[in-house]
N, C-alpha and C positions, 0 to 999 in steps of 0.2 A: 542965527535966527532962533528966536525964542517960542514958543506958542505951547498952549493951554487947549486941553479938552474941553469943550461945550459942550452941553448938554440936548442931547438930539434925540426926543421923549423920552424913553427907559434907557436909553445908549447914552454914547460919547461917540464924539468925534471931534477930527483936528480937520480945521479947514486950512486949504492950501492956497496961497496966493495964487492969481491969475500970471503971471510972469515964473513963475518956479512951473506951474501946468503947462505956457507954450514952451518954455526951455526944454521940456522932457516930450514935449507930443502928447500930453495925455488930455483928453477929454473925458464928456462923462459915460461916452460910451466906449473908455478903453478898459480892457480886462487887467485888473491888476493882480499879481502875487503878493500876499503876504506870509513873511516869514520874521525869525527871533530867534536870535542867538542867543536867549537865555536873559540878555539884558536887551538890546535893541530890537526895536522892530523897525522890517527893512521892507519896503513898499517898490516892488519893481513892476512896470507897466510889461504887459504878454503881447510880443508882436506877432505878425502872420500866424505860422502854423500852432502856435502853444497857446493862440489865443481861443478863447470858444467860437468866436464865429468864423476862424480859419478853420480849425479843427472842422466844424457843421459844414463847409463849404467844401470840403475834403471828400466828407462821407457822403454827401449831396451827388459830389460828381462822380463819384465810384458807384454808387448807388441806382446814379440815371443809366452808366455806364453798362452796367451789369444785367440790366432790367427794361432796358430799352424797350426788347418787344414787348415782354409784359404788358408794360406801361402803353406801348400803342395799341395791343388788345383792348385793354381794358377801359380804352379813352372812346372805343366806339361802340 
């Protein structure tokens, strides 16, 4: 498959067909990595914990975890 950057205001971008996106699972709210070996650039979708909002769901629950009383203090 062939494709061309477009122009997306001062950017570019490559759009991805709807069928290459359900093949991989990515939507538009998946966290991607991008990396480049110098000549390619390699577009990997970040699942559970190396995504951002595993990652924030992590810290969330360590966080209520830790602070529990706190947090019931401070709620009355």
């Amino acid at each position: 498959m062939t494709k061309r950057l477009q122009a997306i205001g001062n950017s570019a971008g490559i759009i991805i067909d709807r069928p290459i996106l359900d093949l991989l699972g990515i939507t538009q709210d998946t966290d991607l990595d991008l990396k480049t070996d110098g000549r390619r650039l390699i577009i990997t979708p970040l699942e559970g914990e190396r995504s951002r909002a595993g990652r924030l769901a992590k810290v969330q629950t360590r966080a209520l975890r830790r602070h529990a009383g706190t947090f019931r203090k401070l709620a009355k």
